[in-house]
LUMMILO-996130 format. One record per residue (C-alpha): residue number from 1; residue in three letters; chain; x, y, z. Coordinates in steps of 0.2 Angstrom, whole numbers, plus 2048, in hexadecimal, padded with zeros to 3 digits. Layout:
<marmis>
{marmi NUM,Ala,A,{X,Y,Z}} ...
</marmis>
This chain:
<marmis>
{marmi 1,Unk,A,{8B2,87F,06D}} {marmi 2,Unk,A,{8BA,870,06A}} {marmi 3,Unk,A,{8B7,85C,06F}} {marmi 4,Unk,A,{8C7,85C,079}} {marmi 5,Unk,A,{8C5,86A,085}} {marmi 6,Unk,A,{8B2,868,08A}} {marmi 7,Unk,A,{8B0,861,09A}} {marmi 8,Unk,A,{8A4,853,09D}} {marmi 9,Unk,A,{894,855,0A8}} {marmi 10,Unk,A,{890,84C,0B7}} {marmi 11,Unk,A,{883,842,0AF}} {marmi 12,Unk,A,{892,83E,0A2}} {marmi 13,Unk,A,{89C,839,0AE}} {marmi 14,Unk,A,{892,82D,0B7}} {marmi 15,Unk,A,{88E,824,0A7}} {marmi 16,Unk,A,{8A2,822,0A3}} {marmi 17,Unk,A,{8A7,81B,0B7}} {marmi 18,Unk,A,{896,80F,0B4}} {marmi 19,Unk,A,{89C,807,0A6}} {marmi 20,Unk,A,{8B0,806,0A9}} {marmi 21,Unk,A,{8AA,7FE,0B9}} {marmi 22,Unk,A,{8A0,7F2,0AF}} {marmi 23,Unk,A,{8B0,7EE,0A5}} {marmi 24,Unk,A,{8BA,7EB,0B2}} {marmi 25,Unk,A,{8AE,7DE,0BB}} {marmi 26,Unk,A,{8AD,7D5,0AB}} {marmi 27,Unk,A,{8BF,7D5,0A9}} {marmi 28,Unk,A,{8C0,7CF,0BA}} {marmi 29,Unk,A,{8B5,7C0,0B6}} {marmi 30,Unk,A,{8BE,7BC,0A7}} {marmi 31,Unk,A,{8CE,7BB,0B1}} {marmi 32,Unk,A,{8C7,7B1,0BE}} {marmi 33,Unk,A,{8BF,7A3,0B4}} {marmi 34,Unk,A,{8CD,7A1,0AA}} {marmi 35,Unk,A,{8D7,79F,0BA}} {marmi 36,Unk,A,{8CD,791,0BF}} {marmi 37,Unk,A,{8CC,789,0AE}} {marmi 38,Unk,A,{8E0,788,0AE}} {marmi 39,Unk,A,{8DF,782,0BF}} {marmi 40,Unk,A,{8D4,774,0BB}} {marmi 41,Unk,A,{8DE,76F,0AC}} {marmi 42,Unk,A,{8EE,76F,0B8}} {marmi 43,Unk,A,{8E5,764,0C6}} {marmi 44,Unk,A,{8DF,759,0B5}} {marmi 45,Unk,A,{8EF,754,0B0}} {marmi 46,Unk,A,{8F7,752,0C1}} {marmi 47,Unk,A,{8EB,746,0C4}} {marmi 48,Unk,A,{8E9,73B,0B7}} {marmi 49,Unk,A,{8F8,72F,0BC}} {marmi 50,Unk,A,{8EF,72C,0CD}} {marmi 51,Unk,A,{8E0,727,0C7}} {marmi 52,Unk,A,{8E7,719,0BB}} {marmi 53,Unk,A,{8E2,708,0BE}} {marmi 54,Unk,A,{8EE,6FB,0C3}} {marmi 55,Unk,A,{8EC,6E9,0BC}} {marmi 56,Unk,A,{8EA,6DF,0C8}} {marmi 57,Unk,A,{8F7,6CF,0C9}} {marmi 58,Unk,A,{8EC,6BE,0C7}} {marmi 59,Unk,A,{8F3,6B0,0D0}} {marmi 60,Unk,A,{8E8,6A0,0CC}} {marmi 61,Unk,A,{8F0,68C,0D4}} {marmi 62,Unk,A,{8EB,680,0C7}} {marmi 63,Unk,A,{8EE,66F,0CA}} {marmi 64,Unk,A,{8EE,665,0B9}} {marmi 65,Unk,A,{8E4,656,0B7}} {marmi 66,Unk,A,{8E7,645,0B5}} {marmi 67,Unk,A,{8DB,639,0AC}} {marmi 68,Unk,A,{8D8,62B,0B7}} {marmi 69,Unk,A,{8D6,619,0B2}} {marmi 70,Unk,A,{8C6,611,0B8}} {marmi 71,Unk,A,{8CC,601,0C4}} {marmi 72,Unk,A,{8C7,5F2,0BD}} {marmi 73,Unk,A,{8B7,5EA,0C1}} {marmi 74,Unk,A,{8B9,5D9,0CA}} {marmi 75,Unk,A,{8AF,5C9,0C6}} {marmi 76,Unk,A,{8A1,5C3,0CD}} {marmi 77,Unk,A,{8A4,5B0,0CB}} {marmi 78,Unk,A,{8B6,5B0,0D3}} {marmi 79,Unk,A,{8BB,5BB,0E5}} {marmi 80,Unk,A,{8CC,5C6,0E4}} {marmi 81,Unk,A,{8D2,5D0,0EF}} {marmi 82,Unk,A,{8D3,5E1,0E4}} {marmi 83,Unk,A,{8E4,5E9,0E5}} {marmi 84,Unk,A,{8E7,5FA,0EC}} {marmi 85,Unk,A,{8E6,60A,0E2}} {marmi 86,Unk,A,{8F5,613,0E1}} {marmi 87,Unk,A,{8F5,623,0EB}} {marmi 88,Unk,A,{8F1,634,0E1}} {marmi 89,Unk,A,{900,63E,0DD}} {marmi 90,Unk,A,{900,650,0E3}} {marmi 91,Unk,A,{903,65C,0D4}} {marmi 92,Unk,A,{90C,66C,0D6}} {marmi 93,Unk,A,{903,67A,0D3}} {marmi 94,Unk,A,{905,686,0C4}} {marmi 95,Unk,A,{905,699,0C8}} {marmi 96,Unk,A,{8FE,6A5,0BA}} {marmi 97,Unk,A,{904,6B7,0BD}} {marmi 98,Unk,A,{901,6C9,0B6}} {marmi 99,Unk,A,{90C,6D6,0B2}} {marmi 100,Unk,A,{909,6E3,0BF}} {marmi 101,Unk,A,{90A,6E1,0D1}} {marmi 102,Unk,A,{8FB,6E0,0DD}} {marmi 103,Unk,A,{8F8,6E4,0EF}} {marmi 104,Unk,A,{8EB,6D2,0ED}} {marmi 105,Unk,A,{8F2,6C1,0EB}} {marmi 106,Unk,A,{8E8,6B0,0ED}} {marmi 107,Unk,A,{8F2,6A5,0F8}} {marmi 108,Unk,A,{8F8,695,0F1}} {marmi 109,Unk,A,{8F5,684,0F8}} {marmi 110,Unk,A,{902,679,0F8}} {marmi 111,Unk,A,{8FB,66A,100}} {marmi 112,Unk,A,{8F3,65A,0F9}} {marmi 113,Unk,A,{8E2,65A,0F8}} {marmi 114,Unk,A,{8D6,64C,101}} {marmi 115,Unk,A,{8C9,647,0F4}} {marmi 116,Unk,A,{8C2,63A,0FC}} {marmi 117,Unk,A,{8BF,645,109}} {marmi 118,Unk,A,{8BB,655,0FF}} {marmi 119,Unk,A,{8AE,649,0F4}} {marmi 120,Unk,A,{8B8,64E,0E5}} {marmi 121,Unk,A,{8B2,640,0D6}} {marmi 122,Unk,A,{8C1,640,0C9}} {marmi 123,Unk,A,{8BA,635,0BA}} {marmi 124,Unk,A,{8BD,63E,0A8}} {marmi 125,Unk,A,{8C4,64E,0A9}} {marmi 126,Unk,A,{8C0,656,0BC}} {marmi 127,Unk,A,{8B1,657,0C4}} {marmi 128,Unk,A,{8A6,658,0D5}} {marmi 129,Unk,A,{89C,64D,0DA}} {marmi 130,Unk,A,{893,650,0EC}} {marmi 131,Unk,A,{89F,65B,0F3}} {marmi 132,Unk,A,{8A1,65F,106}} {marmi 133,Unk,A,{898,655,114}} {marmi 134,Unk,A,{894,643,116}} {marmi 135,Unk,A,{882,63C,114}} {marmi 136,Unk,A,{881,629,10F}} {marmi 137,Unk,A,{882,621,0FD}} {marmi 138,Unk,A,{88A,62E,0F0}} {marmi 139,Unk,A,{894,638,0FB}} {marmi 140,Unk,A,{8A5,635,0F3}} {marmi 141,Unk,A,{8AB,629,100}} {marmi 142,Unk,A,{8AF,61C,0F3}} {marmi 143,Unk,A,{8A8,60C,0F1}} {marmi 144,Unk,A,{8AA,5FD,0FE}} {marmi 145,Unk,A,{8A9,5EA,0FC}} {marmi 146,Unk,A,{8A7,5DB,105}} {marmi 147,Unk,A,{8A4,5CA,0FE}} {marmi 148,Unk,A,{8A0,5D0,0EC}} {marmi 149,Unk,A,{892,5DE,0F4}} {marmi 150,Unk,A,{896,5EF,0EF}} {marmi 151,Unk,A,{891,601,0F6}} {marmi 152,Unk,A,{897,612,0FC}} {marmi 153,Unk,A,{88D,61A,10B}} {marmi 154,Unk,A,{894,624,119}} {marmi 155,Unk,A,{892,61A,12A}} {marmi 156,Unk,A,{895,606,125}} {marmi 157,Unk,A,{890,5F6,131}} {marmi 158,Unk,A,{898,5E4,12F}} {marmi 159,Unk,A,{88F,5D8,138}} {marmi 160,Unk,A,{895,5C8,135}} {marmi 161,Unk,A,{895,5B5,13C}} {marmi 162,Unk,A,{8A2,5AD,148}} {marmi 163,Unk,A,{895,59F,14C}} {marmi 164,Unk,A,{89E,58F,151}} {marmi 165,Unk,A,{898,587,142}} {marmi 166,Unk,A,{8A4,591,139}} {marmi 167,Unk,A,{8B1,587,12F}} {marmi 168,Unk,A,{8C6,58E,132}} {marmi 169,Unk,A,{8C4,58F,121}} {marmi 170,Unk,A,{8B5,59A,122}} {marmi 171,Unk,A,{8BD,5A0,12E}} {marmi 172,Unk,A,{8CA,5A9,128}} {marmi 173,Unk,A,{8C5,5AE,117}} {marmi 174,Unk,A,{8B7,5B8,121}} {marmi 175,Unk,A,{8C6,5C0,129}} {marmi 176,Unk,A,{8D2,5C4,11B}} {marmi 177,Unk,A,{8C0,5CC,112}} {marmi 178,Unk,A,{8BB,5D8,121}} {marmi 179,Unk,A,{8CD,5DE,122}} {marmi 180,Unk,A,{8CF,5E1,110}} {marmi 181,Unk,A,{8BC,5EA,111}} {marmi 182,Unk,A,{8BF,5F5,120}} {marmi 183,Unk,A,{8D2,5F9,115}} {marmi 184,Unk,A,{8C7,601,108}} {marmi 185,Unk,A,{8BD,60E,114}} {marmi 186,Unk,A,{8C0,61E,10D}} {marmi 187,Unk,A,{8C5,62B,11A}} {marmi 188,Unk,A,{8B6,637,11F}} {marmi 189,Unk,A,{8AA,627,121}} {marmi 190,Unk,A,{8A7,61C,131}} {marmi 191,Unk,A,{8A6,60B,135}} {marmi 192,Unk,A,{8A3,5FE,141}} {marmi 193,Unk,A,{8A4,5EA,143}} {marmi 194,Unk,A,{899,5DE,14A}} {marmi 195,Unk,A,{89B,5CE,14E}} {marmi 196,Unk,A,{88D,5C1,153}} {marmi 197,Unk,A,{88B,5AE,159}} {marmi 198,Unk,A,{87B,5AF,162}} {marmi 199,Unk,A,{882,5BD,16E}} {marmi 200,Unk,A,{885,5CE,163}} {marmi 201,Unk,A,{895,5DA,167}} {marmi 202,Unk,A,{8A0,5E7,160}} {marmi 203,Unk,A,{8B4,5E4,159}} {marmi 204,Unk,A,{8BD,5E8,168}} {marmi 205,Unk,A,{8B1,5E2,176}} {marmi 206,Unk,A,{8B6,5D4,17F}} {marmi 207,Unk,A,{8A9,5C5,181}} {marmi 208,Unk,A,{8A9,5B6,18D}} {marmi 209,Unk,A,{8A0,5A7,18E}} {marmi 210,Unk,A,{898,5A1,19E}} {marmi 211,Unk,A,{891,591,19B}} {marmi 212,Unk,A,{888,58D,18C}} {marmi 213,Unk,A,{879,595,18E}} {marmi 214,Unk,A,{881,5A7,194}} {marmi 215,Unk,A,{88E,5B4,18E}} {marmi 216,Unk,A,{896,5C4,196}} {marmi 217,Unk,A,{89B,5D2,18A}} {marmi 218,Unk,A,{8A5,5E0,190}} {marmi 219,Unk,A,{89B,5F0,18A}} {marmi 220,Unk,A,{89F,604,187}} {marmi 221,Unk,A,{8A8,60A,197}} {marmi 222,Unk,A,{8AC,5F8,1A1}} {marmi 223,Unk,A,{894,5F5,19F}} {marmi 224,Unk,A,{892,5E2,1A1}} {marmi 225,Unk,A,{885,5DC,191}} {marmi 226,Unk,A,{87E,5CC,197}} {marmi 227,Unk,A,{877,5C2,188}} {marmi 228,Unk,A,{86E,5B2,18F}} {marmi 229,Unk,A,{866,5A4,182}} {marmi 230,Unk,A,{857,597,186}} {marmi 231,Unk,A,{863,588,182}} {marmi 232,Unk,A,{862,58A,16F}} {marmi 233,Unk,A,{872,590,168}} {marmi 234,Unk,A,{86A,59D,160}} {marmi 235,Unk,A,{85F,5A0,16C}} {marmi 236,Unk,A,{867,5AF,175}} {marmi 237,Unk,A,{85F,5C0,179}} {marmi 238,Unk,A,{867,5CE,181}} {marmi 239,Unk,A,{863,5D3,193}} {marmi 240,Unk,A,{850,5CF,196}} {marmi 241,Unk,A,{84D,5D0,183}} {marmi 242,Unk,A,{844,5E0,183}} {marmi 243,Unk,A,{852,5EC,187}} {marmi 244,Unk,A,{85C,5F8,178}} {marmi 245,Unk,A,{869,5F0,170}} {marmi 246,Unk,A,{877,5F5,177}} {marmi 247,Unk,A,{882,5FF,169}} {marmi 248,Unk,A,{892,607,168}} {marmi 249,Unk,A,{899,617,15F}} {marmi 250,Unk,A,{89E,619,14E}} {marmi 251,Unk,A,{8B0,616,14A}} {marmi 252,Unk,A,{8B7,622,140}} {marmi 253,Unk,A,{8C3,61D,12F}} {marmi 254,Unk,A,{8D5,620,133}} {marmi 255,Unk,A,{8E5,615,12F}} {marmi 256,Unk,A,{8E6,612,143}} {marmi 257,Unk,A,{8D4,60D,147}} {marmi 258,Unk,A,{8D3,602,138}} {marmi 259,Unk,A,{8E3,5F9,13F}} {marmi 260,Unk,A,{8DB,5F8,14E}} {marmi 261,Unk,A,{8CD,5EF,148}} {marmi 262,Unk,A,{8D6,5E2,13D}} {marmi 263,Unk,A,{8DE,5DF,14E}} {marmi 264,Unk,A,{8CD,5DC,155}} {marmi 265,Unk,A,{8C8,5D0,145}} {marmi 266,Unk,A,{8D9,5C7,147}} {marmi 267,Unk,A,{8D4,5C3,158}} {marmi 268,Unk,A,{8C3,5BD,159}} {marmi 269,Unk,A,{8BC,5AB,15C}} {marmi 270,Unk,A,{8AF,5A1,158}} {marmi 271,Unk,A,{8A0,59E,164}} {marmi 272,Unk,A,{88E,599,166}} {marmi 273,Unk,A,{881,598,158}} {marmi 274,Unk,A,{878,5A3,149}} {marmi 275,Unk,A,{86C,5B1,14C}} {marmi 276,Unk,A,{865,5BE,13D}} {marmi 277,Unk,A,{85C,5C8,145}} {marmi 278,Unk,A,{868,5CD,155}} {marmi 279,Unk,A,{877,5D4,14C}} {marmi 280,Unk,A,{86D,5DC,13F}} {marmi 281,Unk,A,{861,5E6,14C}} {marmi 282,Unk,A,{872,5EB,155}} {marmi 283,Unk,A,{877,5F2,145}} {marmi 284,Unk,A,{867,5FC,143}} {marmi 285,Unk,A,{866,602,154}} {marmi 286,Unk,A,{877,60C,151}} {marmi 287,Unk,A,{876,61E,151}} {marmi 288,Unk,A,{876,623,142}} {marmi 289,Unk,A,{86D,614,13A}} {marmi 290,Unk,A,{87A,60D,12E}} {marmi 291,Unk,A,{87B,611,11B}} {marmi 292,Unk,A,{881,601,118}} {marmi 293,Unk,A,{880,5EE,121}} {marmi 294,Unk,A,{88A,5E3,11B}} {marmi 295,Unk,A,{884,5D2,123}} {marmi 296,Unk,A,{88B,5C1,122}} {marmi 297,Unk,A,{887,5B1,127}} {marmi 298,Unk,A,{88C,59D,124}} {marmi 299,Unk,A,{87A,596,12A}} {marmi 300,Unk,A,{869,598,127}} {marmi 301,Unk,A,{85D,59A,139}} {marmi 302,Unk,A,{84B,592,13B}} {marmi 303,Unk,A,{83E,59D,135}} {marmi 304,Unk,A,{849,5A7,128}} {marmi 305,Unk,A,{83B,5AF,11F}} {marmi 306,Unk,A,{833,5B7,131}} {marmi 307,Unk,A,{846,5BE,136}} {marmi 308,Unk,A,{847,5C5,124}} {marmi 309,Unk,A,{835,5CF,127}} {marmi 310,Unk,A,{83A,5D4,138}} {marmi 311,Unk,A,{84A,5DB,131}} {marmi 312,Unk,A,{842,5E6,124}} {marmi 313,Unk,A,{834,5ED,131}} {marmi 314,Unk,A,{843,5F2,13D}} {marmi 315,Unk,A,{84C,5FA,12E}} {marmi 316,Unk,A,{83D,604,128}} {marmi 317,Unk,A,{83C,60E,13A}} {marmi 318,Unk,A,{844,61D,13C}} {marmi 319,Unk,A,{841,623,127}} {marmi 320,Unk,A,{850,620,120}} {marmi 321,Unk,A,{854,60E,11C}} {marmi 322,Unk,A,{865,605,11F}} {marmi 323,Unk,A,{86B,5FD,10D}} {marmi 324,Unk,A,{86E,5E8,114}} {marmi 325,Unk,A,{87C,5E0,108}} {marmi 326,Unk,A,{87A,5CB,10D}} {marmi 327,Unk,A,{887,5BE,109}} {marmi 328,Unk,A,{885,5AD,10C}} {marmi 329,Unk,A,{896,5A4,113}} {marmi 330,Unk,A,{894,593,10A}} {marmi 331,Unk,A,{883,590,10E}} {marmi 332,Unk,A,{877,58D,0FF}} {marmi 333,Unk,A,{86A,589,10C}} {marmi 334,Unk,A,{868,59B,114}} {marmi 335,Unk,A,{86B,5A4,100}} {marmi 336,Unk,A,{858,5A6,0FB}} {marmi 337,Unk,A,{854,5AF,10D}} {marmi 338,Unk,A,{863,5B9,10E}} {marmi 339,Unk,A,{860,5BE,0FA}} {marmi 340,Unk,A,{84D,5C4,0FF}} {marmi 341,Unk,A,{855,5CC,111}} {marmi 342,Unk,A,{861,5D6,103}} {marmi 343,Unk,A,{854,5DC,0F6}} {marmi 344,Unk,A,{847,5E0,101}} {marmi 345,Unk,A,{855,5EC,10A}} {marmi 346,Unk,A,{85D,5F6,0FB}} {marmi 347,Unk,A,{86B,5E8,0FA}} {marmi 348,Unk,A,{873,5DB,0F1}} {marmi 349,Unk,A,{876,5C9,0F4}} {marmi 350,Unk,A,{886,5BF,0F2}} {marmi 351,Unk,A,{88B,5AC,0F5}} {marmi 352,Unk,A,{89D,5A5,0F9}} {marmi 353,Unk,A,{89F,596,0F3}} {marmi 354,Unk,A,{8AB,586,0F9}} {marmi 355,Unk,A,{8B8,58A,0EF}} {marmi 356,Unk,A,{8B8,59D,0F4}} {marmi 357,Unk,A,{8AF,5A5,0E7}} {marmi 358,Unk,A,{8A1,5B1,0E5}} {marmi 359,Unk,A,{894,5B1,0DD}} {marmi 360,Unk,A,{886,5C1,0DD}} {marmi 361,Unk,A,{874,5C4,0DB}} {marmi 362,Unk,A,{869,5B7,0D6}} {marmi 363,Unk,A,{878,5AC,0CE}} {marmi 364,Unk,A,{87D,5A9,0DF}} {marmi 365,Unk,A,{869,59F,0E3}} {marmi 366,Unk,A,{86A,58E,0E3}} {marmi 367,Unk,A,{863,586,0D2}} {marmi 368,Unk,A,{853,580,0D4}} {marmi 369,Unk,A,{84F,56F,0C9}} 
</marmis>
């Protein structure tokens, strides 16, 4: 019989459905994963603009530097008034862009920059020196002068003499000097100006002499500060002598306070003897104690060397010392106490002599033959 007309047994058969199924499962697979494969490869390149990355634009303000000349240093042996630096000169800022366009941008600043209050130190090229904040000598507040004494500090006292023994000459240059001093506070940095002739006060109180052995000064908020002497002109003490000195706030440096003051300077007179040690412990008893005193005197007082120690032991209270700056206003006599009063306080010592000048450090001592 032939191949073609047998008929196939059951067992037969079984093995033949067995394995078409097991080719149709695999077939199936075959179909699916290459389904999936194409579908991937589909999603792949739908994708790929998406997930580009987009440069970013850069915006960067560049302000282009400016070398700076150093202001010329003035002599020791002759005063000047130093001119005025010129003010900075805002530059416009340069913009640096990228091609392609960012959702970011950093804003530009268009106006000018305080450096003096910023503490910016331009010197060659640009750099920074202490940066924000104030806190006494290196701050960036800029140097200040008075009578050929140099120094920068934050908070800055002027104690100086309007004793009666004050010449009009003496006078006035002590004037024209404060003003031009207080002119070169840096904004940021505070001052204050006192003034002593046996009774101590602040610029802008008002003092009145009853007698010649008393005087009434018109304190913070309308307070009456009695300063009464023992007959001596520079004998006064202030209430029973064992009170606080009465002190008044900080002024801050701004173009109307500092006109205000100069007003204040402008108007003051003359009156009663030379103290040391009065003005000066006013100054320390301020609140913060001072960076920097600049005191100045036209006499010397008895016992000189005692006020200079007493000065020193009130400075050293509290930690951090005051830096004292003395001038003597055409006196030689008061120059060797007022130098020690300056060295043994982080200072330096000057000297106006008769025709105006200034002389600093130990040139300004008298010769001794």
């Amino acid at each position: 019989m032939d191949l073609i007309d047998r008929v196939p047994s059951p067992e037969e058969m079984k093995a033949i459905v067995k394995v078409a199924r097991r080719q149709q499962t695999m077939a199936g697979l075959l179909v699916a994963v290459l389904l999936h494969v194409a579908l991937v490869v589909v999603l792949t390149i739908l994708a790929l603009p998406l997930v580009r990355k987009s440069e970013p634009t850069l915006i960067i303000s560049a302000v282009p530097t400016e070398s700076l000349e150093s202001p010329p240093k003035r002599s020791i042996s002759q005063f000047h008034s130093p001119q005025k630096p010129s003010p900075a000169s805002s530059a416009a800022a340069k913009v640096i862009t990228a091609s392609a366009v960012s959702p970011l941008a950093v804003p530009l600043i268009d106006e000018p920059v305080d450096t003096a209050v910023l503490g910016v130190d331009l010197g060659e090229g640009v750099g920074f020196g202490a940066g924000l904040g104030f806190g006494g000598a290196g701050t960036g507040l800029g140097t200040v002068s008075f009578f050929g004494n140099e120094a920068e500090g934050e908070h800055v006292a002027f104690a100086v003499d309007v004793s009666a023994s004050m010449s009009g000459e003496q006078f006035q240059l002590m004037k024209r000097e404060l003003a031009r001093s207080l002119e070169g506070l840096q904004p940021g940095s505070k001052y204050q100006v006192i003034f002593f002739s046996g009774p101590v006060w602040f610029a802008g109180q008002k003092i009145e002499r009853e007698g010649r052995n008393r005087a009434v000064v018109s304190g913070h908020r309308g307070r009456k500060l009695v300063w009464e002497s023992d007959g001596r002109a520079d004998g006064f003490v202030f209430a029973d002598g064992k009170q606080p000195m009465p002190v008044e706030p900080w002024r801050h440096v701004s173009p109307s306070s500092i006109r205000q003051t100069k007003r204040e300077i402008a108007s003051v007179n003359k009156s009663f003897g030379t103290s040391w040690e009065l003005p000066l412990s006013m100054a320390l008893s301020m609140d913060p104690k001072p960076d920097v005193i600049y005191f100045m005197t036209d006499g010397a007082v008895r016992d000189a060397a005692s006020a200079v120690q007493e000065i020193s032991k009130m400075n050293r209270r509290g930690g951090r010392k005051a830096k004292i700056f003395t001038t003597a206003m055409m006196e030689p006599k008061a120059a060797e106490q007022l130098y020690e009063l300056a060295r043994k306080n982080s200072g330096t010592f000057s000297k106006v002599n008769q025709d105006g000048s200034v002389v600093t450090g130990r040139d300004a001592l008298p010769r001794r033959r």
